[in-house]
C-alpha positions in Angstrom: 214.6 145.8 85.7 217.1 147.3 83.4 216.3 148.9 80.5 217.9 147.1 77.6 219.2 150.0 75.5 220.4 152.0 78.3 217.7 154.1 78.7 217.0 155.6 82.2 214.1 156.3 84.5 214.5 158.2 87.4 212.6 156.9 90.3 211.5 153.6 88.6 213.9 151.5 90.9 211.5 152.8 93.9 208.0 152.6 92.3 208.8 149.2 91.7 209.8 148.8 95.3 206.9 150.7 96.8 204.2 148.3 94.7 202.1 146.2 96.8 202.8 142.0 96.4 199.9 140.4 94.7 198.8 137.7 97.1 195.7 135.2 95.9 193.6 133.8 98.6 192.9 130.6 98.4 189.1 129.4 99.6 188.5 127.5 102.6 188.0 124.1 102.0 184.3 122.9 103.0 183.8 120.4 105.6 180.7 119.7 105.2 178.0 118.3 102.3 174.4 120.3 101.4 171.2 117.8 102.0 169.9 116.2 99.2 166.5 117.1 98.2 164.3 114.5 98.7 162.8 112.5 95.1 159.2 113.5 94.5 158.6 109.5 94.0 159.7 109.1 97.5 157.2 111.5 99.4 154.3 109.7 96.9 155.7 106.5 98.3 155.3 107.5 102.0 152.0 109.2 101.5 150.5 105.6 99.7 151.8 104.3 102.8 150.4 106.4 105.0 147.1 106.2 104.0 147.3 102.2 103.5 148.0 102.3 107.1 145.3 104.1 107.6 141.7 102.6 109.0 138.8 102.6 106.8 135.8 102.7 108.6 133.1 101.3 106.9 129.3 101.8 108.2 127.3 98.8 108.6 124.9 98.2 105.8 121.3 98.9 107.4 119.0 95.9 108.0 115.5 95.9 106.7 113.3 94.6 109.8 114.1 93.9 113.2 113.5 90.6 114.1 113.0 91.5 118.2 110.8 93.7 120.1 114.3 95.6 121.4 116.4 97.0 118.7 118.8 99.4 118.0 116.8 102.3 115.4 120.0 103.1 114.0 121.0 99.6 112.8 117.7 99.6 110.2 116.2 101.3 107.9 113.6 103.9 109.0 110.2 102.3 108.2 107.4 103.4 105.9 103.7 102.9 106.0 100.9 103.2 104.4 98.2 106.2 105.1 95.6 103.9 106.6 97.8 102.1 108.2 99.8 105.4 109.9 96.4 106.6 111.0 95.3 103.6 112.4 98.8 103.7 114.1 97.9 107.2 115.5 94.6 105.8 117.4 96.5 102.7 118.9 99.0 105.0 119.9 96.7 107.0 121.5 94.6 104.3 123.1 97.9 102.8 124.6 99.3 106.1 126.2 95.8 107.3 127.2 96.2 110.8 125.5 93.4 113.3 124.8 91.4 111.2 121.7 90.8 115.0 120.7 94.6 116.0 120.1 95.5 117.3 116.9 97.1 115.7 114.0 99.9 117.5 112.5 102.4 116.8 109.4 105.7 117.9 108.5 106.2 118.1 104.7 110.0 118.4 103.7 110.4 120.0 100.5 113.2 120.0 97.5 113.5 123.7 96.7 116.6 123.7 94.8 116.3 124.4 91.4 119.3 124.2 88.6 120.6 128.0 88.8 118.6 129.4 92.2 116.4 128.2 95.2 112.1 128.2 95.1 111.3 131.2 97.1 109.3 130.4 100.8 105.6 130.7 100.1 102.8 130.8 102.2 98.7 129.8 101.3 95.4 129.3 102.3 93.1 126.0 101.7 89.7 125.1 102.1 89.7 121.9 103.9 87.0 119.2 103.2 86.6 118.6 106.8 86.3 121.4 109.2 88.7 120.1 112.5 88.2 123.6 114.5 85.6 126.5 115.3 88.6 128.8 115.1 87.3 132.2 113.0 89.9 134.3 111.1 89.5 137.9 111.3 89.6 139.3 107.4 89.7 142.7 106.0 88.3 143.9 102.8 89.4 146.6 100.8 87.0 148.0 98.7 85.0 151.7 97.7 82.2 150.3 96.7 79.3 150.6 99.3 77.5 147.1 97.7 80.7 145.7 97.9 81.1 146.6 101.5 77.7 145.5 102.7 78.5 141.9 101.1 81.8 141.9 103.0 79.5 142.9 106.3 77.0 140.2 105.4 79.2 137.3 104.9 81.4 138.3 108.0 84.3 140.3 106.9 86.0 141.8 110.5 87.0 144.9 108.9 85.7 146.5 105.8 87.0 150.0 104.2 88.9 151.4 101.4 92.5 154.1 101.3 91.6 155.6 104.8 92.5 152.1 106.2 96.1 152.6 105.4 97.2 154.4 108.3 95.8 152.9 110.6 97.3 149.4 109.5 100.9 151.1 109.0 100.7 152.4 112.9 99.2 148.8 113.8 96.3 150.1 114.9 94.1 147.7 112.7 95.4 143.5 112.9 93.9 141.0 111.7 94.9 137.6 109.8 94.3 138.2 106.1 93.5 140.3 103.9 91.4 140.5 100.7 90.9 143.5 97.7 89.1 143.9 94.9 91.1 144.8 91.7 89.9 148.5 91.6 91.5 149.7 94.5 95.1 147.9 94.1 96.8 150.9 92.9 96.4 153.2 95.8 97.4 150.5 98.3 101.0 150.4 96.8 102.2 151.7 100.6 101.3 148.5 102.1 103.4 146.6 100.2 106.0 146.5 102.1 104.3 146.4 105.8 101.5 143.0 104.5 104.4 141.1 102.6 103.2 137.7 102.2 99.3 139.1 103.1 99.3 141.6 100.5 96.4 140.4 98.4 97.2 138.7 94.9 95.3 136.7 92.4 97.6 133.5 92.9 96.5 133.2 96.6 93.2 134.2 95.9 93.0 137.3 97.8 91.9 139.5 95.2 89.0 139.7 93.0 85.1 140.4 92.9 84.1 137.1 94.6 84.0 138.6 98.1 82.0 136.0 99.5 84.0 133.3 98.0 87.7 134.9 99.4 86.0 134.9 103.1 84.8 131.6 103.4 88.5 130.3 102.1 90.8 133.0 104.5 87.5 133.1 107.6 87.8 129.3 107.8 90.9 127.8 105.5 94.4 126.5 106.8 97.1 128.5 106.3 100.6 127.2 106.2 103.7 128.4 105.3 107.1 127.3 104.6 109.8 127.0 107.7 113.3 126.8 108.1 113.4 126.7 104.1 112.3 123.9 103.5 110.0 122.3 105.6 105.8 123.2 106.2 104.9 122.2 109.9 101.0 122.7 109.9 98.1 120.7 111.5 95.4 119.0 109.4 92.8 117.3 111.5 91.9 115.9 115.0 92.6 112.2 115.8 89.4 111.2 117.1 87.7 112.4 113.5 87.3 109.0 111.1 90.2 107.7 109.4 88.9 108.5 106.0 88.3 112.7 106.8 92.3 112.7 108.1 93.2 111.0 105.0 91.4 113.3 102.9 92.4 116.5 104.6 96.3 115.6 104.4 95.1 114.8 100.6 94.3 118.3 99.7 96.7 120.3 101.7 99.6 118.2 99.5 98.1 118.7 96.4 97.8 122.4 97.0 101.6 122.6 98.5 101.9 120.8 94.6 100.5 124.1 93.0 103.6 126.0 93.6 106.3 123.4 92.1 107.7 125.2 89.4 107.2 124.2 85.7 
């Protein structure tokens, strides 16, 4: 480089000597291509395809009646009969097998307990059959202060009869029996067995408590009691097979209608 007016710079001559050489890189060339992504319409295509491939297994639509005496159950529909008809049933049954005629009868009763925001909550109750099918007694206890009261309960068979001092001797399970009964006047100060009776705590919808002492042990001395199982289902007995046809019938009768009472309205 040379200035062009003459002028002079000492020591350009070797800066310009001692500057590096700009050199540019090139890239390496690429031999290779990126995978394509495969279309979205392609993996619906395969999927469709998939599944057409697929086998569809259909059940077999059920068939009303056999039309042998050997059948597969599975193939038709489970049948229904009529309550005279079930009952007369029973007896063959029991004829043909050459069971004890005095066995009991028992019914399962499935029940629908959902509701539209929450489930029916298990109960349990009492009822007075029409037709007595056992000698069993239930023991009964009766709370009450009253000393007239008391020598009812005594009369008309009450196991246990007594008022607060009962409590702690039914909390260390020294006193058990199978039901209990109150009269409304003495509720408040047996608040502490709440928790220990539960479902036997006495209450006006189970008729456990009131002034009709005689009437609440006739129904919990000699009634059914049932309760709900596994959630949904009541298991119970209701009468003895070798009892008329009509006496099963009506005992099955009134233990429905009183599971009925505690459908919600």
């Amino acid at each position: 480089l040379a200035p062009s007016r003459g002028w002079v710079f000492h020591g350009l001559d070797q800066r310009l000597a001692a500057a590096p050489a700009l050199v540019s890189a090139a890239l390496p060339a690429r031999f290779y291509a990126a995978a394509a992504k495969p279309s979205k319409e392609g993996s619906q295509r395969t999927k469709k395809e998939e599944t057409k491939k697929k086998p569809v297994t259909r059940r077999r639509p059920l068939m009303s009646k056999p039309v042998d005496d050997v059948y597969l159950t599975w193939l038709y529909k489970r049948p229904s009969y009529d309550l005279e008809e079930a009952v007369g049933m029973l007896k063959k049954f029991q004829e043909l097998d050459f069971t004890n005629p005095k066995q009991y009868v028992y019914i399962n009763v499935f029940l629908d307990m959902a509701l539209k925001k929450k489930k029916v909550e298990p109960f349990s109750s009492t009822v007075l059959l029409p037709h007595r099918f056992t000698d069993e007694i239930n023991k009964v206890l009766v709370f009450t202060e009253n000393e007239q009261e008391a020598e009812i309960a005594r009369e008309h068979g009450a196991a246990v009869v007594g008022g607060v001092e009962l409590i702690k001797w039914i909390l260390e399970g020294e006193i058990q029996v199978d039901s209990y009964v109150a009269v409304p006047e003495i509720m408040p100060k047996l608040i502490p067995l709440r928790g220990k009776l539960k479902r036997k705590y006495p209450n006006t919808r189970k008729n456990s408590l009131g002034h009709d002492i005689p009437q609440m042990l006739k129904l919990y001395r000699e009634g059914l009691q049932y309760s709900v199982q596994d959630e949904d289902v009541i298991k119970t007995r209701i009468a003895r097979l070798h009892m008329p046809a009509e006496q099963i019938i009506a005992n099955l009768k009134t233990v429905i209608n009183d599971i009925c009472t505690f459908k919600p309205s």
